[in-house]
N, C-alpha and C positions, 0 to 999 in steps of 0.2 A: 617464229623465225622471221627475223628481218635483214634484209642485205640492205639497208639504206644506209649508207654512209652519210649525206647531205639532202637536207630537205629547206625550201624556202618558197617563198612566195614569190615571184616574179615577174614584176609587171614591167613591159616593152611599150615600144611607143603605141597610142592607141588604136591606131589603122593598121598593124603586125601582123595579128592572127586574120584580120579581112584579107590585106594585102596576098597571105600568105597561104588561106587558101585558095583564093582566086587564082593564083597561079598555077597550084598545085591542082584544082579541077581540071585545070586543060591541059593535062597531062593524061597519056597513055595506062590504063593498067598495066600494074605487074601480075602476071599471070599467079604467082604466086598467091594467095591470097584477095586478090583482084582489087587488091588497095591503089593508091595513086601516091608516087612516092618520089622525091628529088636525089634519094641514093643512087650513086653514080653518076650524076650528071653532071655538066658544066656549070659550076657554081655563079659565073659570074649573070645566066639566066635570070636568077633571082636568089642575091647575097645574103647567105642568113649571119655569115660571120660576124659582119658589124656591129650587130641588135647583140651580141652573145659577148664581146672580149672582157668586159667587164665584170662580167658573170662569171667567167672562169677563173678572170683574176680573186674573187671573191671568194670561189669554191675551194679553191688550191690556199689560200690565204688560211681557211676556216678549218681545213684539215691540216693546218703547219706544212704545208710542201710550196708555196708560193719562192719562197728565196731558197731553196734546195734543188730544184728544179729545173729544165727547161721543158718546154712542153709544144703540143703541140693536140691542136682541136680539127676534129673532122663531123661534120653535121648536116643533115638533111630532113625535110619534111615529110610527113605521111598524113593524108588521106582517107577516111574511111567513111563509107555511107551504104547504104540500103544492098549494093549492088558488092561490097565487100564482105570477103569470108571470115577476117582475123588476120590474123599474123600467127603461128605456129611457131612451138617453144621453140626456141632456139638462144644462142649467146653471140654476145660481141668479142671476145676473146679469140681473137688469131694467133697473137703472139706477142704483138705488141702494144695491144689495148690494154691500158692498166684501168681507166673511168669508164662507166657509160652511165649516160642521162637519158632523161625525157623530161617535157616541160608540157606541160597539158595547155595548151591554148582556147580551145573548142572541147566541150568536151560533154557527151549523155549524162545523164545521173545517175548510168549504171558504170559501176565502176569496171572495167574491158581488161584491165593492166592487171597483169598478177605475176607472180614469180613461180616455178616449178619445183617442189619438193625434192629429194630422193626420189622419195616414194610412188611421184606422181601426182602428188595432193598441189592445188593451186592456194595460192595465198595472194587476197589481194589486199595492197599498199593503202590506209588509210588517205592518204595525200595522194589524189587523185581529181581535184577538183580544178576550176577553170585557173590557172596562172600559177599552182604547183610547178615547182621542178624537184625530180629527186635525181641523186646519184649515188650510184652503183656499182660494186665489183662488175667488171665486165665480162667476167667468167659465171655469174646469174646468170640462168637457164630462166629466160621469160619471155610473154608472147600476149596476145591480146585477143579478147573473145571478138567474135562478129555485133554486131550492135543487135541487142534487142527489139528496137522502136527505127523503124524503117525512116521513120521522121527526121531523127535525128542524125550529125553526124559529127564525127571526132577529128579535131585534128591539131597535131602534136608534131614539138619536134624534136630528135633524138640526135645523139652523135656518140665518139669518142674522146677521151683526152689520152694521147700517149706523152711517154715521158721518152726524151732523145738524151738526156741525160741527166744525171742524180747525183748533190756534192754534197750531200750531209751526214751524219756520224760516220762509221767505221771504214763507210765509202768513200769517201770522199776525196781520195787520191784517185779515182778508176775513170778510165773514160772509154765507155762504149761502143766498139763499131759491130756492125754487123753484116759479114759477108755471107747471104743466102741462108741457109740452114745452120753456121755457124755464128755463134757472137765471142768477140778476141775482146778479152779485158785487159787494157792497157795501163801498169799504174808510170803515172806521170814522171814519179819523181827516180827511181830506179833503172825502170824501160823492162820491167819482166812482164812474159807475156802469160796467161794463161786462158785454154781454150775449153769452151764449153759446151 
C-alpha cells in the first residue's frame, strides 16, 4: 500500500532546515505529543511560504492540476527530540484539504513517518530521508513514532494544498462557493444553482 502521490528530493537554501529549527526550539510544546510545532501561529514569526511557492508550483504541475486549478498552501514546522512522544495517527482532511506533504529536513535514520492501514498495520514510506518531500491524499491516516535515539532529532515540515477552484474537464463551467456546511455549485454559463 502506498498513498504517495509525489515524491522528490528537495533542497532549499542551505541555512533552512538550521534556520528553521532554531526557531522552532524556542517554541512552547504542544502538549499533544510534546513535539514543537509552528501550526497555528503567526506565520509571519518565521515565513516558510517563501522557500515552498516553487515547490508547489512544481507538484501541481507534475500531477497535471497546475493550469486547472487555483490553489492555495497552508504549512508549518514540527520539532521532535528526546523529550517528544510522536504525533498519533491522525489525517489532514477536514474538508477542504485535497494535498498534504511533508519534506524531511533533519531527519534519524529511523524511519518515524508511516501511514495507517485499515487494519491498523503501520507502513513506513521508503522516502523518508534528509530533503525528501512526499505528497499525499490528505484523507491518509498518518502519524510518526517517538525517536529511538535520544540523540537525535527530526525535523520537518508539513502543510496543506487546498483547491479554491477547478476548470478542467467536465467541470469546468462550475464555480465553487461555500456557505458553512453547505457548498452551492454555480454553473457560469446558465446561472442554475445546485446544492450539496
Amino acid at each position: 500500500m502506498t498513498h504517495i502521490l509525489w515524491q522528490a528530493s528537495v533542497e532549499l537554501e542551505s541555512s533552512f532546515a538550521d534556520d528553521c529549527q532554531k526557531y522552532l526550539s524556542e517554541l512552547d510544546r504542544v502538549e499533544s505529543g510534546r513535539l514543537k510545532t509552528s501550526y497555528h501561529r503567526d506565520s509571519s514569526e518565521f515565513s516558510l511560504y517563501p522557500q515552498y511557492e516553487k515547490v508547489f508550483e512544481k507538484i501541481l504541475k507534475d500531477l497535471g492540476l497546475y493550469d486547472i486549478v487555483t490553489y492555495n498552501a497552508y504549512l508549518w514546522g514540527q520539532l521532535y527530540d528526546k523529550d517528544s512522544k510522536g504525533h498519533g495517527a491522525h489525517c489532514h482532511f477536514t474538508g477542504s484539504e485535497i494535498l498534504s506533504w511533508v519534506h524531511f529536513l533533519k531527519i534519524p535514520e529511523q524511519r518515524c513517518f508511516y501511514f495507517l492501514t485499515s487494519g491498523g498495520n503501520k507502513i513506513y514510506p521508503e522516502h523518508q530521508s534528509q530533503n525528501d518531500m512526499i505528497v499525499f491524499p490528505s484523507w491518509a491516516i498518518h502519524g510518526v513514532d517517538p525517536l529511538e535515539n535520544p540523540d537525535e532529532i527530526r525535523v520537518v515540515t508539513a502543510g496543506n494544498i487546498t483547491f479554491s477552484s477547478y476548470y478542467g474537464g467536465v467541470c469546468q463551467d462550475l464555480v465553487q462557493t461555500k456557505f458553512e456546511n453547505t457548498t452551492l455549485w454555480v454553473n457560469k454559463n446558465d446561472k442554475q444553482f445546485t446544492w450539496y
